[in-house]
C-alpha positions in Angstrom: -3.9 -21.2 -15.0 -5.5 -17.8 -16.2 -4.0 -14.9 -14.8 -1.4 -16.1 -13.3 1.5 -15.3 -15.8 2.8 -12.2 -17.4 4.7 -10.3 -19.7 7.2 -7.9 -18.3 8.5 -5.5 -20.9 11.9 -3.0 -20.7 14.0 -1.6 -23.1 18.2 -1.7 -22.6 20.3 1.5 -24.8 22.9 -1.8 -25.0 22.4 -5.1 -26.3 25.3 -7.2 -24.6 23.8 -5.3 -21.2 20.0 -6.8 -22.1 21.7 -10.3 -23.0 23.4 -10.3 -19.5 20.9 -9.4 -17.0 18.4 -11.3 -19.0 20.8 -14.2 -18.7 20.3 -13.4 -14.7 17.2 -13.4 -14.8 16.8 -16.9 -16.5 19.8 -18.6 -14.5 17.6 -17.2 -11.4 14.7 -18.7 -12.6 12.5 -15.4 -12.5 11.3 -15.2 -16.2 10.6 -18.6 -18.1 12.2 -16.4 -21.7 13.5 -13.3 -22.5 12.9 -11.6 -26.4 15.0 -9.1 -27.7 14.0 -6.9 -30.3 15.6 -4.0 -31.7 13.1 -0.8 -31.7 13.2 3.1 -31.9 11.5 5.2 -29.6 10.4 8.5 -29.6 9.8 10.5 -25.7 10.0 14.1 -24.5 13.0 15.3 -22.6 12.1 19.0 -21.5 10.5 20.1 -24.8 12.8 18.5 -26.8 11.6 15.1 -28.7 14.3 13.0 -28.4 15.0 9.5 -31.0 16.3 6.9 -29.4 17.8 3.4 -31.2 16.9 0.7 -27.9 16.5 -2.9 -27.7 12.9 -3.9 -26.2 13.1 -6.8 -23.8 9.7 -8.9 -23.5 9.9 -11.4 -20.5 7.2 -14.1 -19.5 6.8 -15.2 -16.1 4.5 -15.7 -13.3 2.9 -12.9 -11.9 3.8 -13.9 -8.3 7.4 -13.2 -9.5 7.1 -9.9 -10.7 8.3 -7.7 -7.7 11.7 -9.9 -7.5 12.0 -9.4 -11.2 11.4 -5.1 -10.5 14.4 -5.6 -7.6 16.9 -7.3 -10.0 16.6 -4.6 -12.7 16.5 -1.8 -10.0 19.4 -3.0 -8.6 21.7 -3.8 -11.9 20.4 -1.9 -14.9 22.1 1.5 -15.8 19.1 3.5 -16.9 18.7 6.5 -14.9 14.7 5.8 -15.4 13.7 2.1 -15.0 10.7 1.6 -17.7 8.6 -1.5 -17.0 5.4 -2.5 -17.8 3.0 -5.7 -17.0 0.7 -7.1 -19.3 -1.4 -9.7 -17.8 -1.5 -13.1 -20.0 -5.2 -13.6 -20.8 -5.1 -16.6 -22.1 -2.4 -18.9 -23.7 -2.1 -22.7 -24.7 -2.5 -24.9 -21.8 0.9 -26.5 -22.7 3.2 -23.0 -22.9 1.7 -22.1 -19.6 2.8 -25.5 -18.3 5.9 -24.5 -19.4 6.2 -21.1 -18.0 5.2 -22.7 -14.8 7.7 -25.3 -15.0 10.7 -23.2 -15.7 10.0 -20.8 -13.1 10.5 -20.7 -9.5 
């Protein structure tokens, strides 16, 4: 089952925006779970560093699923620029795999 799974990670400015299009996402069967974390970042916008207070969303699924995941959040969130990164899963207990598998379409 190596390799076949991921973690997708994105960051929402709003909390009850995360919770709902995560709750999409799970009632789709695209991700398997959703964690929310709150989290500052720091990026450049022109030359001026710029402190943000975001919530950073970390979503396992199957890699196969990944592109339909990518469509959803293009097409719902409000983030003028869509940051999302995949992190393949390396290795994982045979039995939370199982259940990523299982809860996934």
């Amino acid at each position: 089952m190596k390799k076949r799974f991921c973690l997708v990670t994105t960051t929402f400015q709003d909390l009850k925006e995360a919770k709902k299009i995560m709750k999409v996402l799970l009632e789709k069967k695209l991700i398997a779970t959703a964690t929310i974390l709150p989290s500052t970042s720091l990026f450049l916008a022109g030359e001026k560093v710029i402190h943000n207070q975001e919530f950073k969303i970390e979503m396992k699924t199957k890699k196969s699923l990944y592109k339909k995941i990518e469509k959803e959040l293009l097409n719902i969130k409000s983030s003028e620029i869509l940051q999302l990164c995949v992190y393949d899963i390396l290795e994982g207990t045979q039995e939370y795999l199982k259940w990523i598998e299982e809860e996934t379409t």
